[in-house]
C-alpha positions as CSV (number, residue, x, y, z in Angstrom):
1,X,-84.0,85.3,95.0
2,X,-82.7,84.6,91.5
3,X,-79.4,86.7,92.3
4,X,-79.0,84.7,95.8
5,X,-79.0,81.2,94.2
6,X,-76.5,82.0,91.7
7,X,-74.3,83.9,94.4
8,X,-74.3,80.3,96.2
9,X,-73.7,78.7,93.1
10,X,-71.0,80.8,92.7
11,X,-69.5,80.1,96.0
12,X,-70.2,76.4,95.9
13,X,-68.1,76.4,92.6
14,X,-64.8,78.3,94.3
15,X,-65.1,76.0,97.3
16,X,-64.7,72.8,94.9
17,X,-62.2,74.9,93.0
18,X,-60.4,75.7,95.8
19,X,-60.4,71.7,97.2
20,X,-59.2,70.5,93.9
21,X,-56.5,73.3,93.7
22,X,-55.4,72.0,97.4
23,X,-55.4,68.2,96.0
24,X,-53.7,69.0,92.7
25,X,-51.1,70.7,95.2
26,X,-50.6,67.7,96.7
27,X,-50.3,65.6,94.0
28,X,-47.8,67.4,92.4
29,X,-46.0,68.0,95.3
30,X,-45.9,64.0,96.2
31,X,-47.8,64.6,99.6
32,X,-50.5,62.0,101.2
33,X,-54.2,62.8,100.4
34,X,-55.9,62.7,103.7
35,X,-59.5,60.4,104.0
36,X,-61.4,63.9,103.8
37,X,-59.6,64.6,100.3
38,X,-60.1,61.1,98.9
39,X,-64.1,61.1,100.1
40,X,-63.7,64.4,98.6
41,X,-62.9,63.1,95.3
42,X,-65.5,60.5,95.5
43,X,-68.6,62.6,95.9
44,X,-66.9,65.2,92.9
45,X,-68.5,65.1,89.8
46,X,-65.1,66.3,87.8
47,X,-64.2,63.0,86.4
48,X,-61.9,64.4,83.8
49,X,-59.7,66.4,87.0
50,X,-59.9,63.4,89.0
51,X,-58.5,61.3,85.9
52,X,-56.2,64.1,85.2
53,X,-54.9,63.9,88.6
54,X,-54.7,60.1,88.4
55,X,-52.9,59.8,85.6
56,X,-50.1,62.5,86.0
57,X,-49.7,60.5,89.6
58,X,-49.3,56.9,87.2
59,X,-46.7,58.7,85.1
60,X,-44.6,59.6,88.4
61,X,-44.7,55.9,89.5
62,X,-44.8,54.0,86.3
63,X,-44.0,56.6,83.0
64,X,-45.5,55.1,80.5
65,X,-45.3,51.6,80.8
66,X,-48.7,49.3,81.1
67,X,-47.9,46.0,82.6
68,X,-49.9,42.4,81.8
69,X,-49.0,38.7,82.5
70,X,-49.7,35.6,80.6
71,X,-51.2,33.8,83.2
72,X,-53.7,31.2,83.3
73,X,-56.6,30.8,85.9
74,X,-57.8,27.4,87.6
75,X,-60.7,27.3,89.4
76,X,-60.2,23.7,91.5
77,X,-64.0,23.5,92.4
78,X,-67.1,25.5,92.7
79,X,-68.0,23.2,95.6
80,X,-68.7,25.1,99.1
81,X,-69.7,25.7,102.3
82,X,-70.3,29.6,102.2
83,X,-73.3,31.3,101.0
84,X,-72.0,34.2,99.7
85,X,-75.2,36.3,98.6
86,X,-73.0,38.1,95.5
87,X,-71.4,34.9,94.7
88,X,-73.0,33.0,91.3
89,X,-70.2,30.9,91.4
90,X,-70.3,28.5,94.6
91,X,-72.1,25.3,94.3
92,X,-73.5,23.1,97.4
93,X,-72.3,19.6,95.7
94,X,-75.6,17.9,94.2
95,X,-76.1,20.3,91.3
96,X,-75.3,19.0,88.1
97,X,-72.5,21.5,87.5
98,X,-70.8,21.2,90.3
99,X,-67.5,19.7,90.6
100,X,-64.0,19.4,91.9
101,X,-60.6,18.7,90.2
102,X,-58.0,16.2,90.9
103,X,-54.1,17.1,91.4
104,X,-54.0,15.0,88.2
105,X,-56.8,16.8,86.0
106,X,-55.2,20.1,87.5
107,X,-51.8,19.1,86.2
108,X,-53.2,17.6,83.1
109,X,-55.0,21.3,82.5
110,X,-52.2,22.9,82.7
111,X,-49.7,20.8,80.7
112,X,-52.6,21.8,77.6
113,X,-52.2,25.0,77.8
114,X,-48.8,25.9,78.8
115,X,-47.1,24.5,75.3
116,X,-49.3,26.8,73.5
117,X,-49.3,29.3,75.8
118,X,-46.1,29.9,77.8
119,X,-47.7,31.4,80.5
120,X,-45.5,32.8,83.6
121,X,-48.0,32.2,86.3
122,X,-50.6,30.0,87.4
123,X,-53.4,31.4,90.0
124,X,-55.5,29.1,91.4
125,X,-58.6,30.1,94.1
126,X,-61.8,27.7,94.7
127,X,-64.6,26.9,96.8
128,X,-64.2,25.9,100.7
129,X,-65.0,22.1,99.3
130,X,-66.7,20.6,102.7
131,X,-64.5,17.3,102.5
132,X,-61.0,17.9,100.1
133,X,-57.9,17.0,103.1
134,X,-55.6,19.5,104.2
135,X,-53.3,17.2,102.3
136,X,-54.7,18.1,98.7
137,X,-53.8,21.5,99.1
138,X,-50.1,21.2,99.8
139,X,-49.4,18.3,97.3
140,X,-51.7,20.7,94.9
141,X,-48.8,23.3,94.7
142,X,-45.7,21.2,95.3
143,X,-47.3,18.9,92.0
144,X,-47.8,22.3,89.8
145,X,-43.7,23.7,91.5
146,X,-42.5,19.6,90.8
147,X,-44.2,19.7,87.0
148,X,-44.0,23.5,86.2
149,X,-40.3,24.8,88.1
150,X,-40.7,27.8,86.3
151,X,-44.0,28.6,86.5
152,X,-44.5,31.4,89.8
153,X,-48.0,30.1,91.8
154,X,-50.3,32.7,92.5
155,X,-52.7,30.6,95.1
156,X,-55.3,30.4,97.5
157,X,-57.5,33.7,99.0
158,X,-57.1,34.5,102.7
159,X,-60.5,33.0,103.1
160,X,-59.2,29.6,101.8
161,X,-56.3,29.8,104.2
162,X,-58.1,30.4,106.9
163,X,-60.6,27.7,106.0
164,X,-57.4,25.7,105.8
165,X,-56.2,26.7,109.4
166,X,-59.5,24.9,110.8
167,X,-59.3,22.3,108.6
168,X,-56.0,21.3,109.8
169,X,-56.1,22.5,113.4
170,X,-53.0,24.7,112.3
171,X,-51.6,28.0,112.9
172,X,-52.5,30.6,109.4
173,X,-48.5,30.8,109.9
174,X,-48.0,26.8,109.9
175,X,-50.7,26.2,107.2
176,X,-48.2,29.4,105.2
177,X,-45.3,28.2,105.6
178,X,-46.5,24.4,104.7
179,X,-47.9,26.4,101.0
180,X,-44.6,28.2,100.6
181,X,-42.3,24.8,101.6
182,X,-44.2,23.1,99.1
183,X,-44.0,26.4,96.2
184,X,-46.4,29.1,96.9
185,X,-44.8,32.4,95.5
186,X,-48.0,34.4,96.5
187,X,-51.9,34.9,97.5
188,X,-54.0,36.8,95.7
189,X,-55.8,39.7,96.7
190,X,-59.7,38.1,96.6
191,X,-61.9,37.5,99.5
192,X,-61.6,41.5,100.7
193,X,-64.8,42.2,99.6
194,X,-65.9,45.8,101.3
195,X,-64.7,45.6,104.8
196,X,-67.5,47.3,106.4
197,X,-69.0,44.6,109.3
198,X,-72.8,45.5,108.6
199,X,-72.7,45.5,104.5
200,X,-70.2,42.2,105.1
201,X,-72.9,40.6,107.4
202,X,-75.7,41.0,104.4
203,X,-73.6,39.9,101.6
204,X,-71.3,37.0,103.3
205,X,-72.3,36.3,106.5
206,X,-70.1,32.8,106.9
207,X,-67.2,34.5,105.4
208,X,-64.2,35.7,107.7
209,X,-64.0,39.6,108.7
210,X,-62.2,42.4,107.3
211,X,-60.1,42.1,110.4
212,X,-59.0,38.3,109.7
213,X,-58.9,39.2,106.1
214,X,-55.8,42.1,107.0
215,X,-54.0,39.4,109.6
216,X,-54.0,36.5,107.2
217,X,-52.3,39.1,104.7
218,X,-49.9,40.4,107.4
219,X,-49.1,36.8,108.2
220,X,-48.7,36.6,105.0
221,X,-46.1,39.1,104.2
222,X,-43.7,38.7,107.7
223,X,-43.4,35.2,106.3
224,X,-42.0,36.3,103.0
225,X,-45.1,35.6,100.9
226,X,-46.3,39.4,99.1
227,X,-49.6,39.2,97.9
228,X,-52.4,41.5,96.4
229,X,-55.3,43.7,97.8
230,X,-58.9,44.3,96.7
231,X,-62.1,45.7,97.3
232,X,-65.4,44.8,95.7
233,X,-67.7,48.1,95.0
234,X,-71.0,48.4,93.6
235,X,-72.9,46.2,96.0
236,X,-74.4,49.3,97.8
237,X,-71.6,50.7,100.0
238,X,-71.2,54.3,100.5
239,X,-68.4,56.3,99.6
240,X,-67.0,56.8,103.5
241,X,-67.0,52.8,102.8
242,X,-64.7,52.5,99.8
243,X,-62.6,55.5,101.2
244,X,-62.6,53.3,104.7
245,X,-61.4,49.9,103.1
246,X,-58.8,52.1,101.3
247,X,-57.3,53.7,104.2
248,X,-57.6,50.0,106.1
249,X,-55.3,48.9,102.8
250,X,-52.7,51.6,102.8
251,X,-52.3,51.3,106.3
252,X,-51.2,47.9,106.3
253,X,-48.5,48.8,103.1
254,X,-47.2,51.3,105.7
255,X,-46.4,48.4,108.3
256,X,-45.3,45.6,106.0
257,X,-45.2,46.6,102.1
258,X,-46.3,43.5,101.4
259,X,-48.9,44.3,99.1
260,X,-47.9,44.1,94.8
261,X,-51.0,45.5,93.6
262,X,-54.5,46.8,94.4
263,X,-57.7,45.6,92.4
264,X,-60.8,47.3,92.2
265,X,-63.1,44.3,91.2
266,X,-66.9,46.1,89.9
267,X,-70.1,44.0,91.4
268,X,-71.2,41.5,88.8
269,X,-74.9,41.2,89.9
270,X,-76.7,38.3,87.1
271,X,-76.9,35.0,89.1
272,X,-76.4,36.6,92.5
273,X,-79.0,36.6,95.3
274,X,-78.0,40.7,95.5
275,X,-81.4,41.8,95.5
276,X,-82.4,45.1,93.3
277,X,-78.9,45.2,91.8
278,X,-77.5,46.2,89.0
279,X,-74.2,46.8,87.1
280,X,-71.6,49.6,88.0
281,X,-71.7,52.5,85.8
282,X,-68.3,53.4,83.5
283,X,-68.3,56.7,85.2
284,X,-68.2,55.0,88.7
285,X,-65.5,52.4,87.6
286,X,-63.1,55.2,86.1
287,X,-63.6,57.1,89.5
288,X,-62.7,54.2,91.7
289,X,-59.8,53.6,89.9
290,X,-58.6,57.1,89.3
291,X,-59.2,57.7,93.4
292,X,-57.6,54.8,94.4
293,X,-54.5,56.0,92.5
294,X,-54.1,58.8,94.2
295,X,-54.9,57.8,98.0
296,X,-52.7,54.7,97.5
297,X,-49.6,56.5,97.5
298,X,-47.8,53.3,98.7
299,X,-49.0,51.0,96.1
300,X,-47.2,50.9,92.7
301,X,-49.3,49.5,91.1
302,X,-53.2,49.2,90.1
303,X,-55.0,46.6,88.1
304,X,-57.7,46.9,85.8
305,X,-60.1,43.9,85.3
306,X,-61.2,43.7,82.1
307,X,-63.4,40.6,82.4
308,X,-65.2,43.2,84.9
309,X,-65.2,46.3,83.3
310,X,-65.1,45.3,79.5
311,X,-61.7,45.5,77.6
312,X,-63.0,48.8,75.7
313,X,-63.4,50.5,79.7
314,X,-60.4,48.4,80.9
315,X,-58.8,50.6,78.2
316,X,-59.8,53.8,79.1
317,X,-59.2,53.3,82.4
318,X,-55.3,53.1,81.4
319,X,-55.7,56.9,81.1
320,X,-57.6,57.2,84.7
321,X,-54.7,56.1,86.8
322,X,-54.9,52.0,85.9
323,X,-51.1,50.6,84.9
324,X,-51.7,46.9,84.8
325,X,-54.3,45.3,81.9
326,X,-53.9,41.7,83.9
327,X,-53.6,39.2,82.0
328,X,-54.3,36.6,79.2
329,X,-56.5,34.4,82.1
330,X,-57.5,31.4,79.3
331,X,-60.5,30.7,81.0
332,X,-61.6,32.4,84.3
333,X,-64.8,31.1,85.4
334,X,-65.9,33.5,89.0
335,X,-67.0,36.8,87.1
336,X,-68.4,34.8,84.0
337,X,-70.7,32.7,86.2
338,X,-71.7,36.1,87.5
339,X,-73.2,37.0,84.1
340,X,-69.8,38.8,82.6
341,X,-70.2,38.9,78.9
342,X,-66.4,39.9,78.3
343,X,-63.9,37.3,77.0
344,X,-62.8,34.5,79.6
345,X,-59.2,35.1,78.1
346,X,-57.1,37.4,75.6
347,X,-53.8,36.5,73.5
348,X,-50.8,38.4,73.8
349,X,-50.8,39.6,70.7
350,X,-54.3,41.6,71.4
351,X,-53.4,42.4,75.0
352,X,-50.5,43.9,74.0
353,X,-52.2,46.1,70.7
354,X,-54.7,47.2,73.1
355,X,-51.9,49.0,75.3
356,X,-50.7,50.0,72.2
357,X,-53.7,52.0,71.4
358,X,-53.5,54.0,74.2
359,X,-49.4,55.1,73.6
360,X,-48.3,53.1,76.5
361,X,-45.6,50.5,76.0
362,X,-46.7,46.3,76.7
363,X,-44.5,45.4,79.4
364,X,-44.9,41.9,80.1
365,X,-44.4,41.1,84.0
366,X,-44.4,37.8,86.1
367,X,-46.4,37.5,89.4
368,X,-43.5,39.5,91.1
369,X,-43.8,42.6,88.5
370,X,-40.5,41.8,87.4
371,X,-40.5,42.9,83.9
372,X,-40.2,39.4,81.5
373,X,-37.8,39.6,78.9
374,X,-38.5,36.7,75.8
């Protein structure tokens, strides 16, 4: 009996041994992991091969180089009309923190901080406020483009724009092309959550689908307008889910290569109405990252969020396949009202000795990754 269980624990071994030799192959070869080889990965237990892997896959794309922006967040109201269950930030408009900024307090905020700053981009996401005009929206950016020419505007999730669309009774490619007219330079890559319908329907029911997530993008990019992907994990999907959304993702950078980076964003659960939650574990965040390296071939680049994961993790994670640390932020306000206990913002200065640490080179980059030299 004894000599049978350790004959299948012997063959059980050479199978995984054998999978990761074919998937090292193909890494090192440059060939596409398959769905099978990325679920694969996920159900592996061999974190340091799959950060191995991840990391020698960075190198090919981006040597040694770790990129960040100074940037500075704006959050234009927590006022709005979805419920979403992992959300801690929404408001419904009589609770004593709610609110909702002005084009004039938005400009004012940002004429602050830019002189002691100097930050590259502004990115600005908010609630779906019930009663703000289609109006505010578009004199939003051209005021920040008017005030701030230099400044690239990072703006509005796909769920915003299509909240916009039915505000306005416009097309997603009028309500785009009024946002780029006016100074848009990009959307950001929120709003994705996990794409499956039946985990989508328990956590944001109101919220738009996967499927009008990917058109709004697509829209997005035959109009000009690149923009970011994302997936939310930790909120009880399974791993054919993550390795689904991914596939969903890289599928669309095949038709339009549209898409500047991907960001894992870990579940913040304090505050949420996620029941029987609980916070990602390191070993899961390093994973996702270092997986979604490798299956996203067609991305060059990969974020890590250190008001999510902690800048000590954030840092590792440099080593499991992440090249961009972000950025300074100054005050991001989602993930903190979702109990985050990390810094709303960093300098430059310890942004770029945290890269340092790892012996990667600080590359500073604006919302385009074109590399900023001061």
């Amino acid at each position: 009996m004894i000599n049978n269980n350790m004959n299948n624990m012997d063959n059980n071994i050479k199978m995984k041994n054998k999978n990761f030799d074919l998937i090292r192959e193909k890494v090192y070869n440059n060939e596409r992991l398959s769905v099978n080889d990325a679920l694969f990965l996920f159900k592996s237990n061999d974190l340091i091969t799959i950060g191995e892997l991840a990391n020698f896959k960075n190198y090919q794309i981006n040597g040694n180089r770790v990129y960040y922006i100074v940037n500075i967040h704006i959050n234009y109201t927590n006022i709005c009309v979805n419920r979403c269950a992992f959300c801690a930030f929404y408001r419904k408009g009589k609770e004593i923190d709610a609110y909702s900024m002005n084009i004039k307090e938005i400009i004012e905020y940002i004429k602050i901080n830019y002189k002691a700053n100097n930050f590259k981009e502004v990115h600005i996401v908010g609630g779906l406020h019930p009663s703000l005009p289609y109006s505010f929206y578009i004199d939003m950016v051209y005021r920040i483009k008017k005030e701030f020419p230099n400044l690239l505007i990072q703006a509005f999730t796909a769920v915003e724009i299509d909240y916009l669309s039915k505000i306005s009774g416009l097309q997603v490619s009028e309500v785009l092309s009024d946002l780029k007219d006016s100074g848009l330079d990009s959307l950001p890559g929120g709003g994705a959550e996990i794409f499956n319908p039946v985990i989508r329907k328990k956590l944001c029911p109101q919220k738009i689908s996967g499927e009008r997530w990917i058109q709004i993008h697509k829209i997005a990019h035959n109009l000009g307008i690149p923009s970011n992907a994302s997936m939310l994990y930790g909120v009880k999907e399974s791993y054919e889910d993550r390795v689904s959304h991914l596939n969903v993702i890289r599928n669309v950078q095949d038709e339009s290569n549209g898409f500047k980076s991907f960001i894992p964003f870990a579940f913040q659960p304090k505050n949420t109405a996620v029941k029987n939650s609980s916070l990602t574990s390191g070993y899961d965040d390093l994973k996702v990252i270092a997986v979604s390296r490798l299956f996203l071939d067609n991305f060059k680049h990969i974020k890590t969020f250190f008001v999510n994961l902690g800048i000590n993790l954030a840092q590792v994670s440099l080593s499991f396949g992440a090249d961009d640390f972000d950025g300074t932020l100054i005050e991001e306000k989602i993930s903190h009202n979702a109990g985050s206990a990390n810094p709303m913002g960093l300098s430059v200065k310890s942004v770029k000795k945290i890269i340092e640490e790892t012996g990667n080179i600080p590359t500073e980059r604006d919302t385009l990754y074109n590399a900023v030299f001061s």
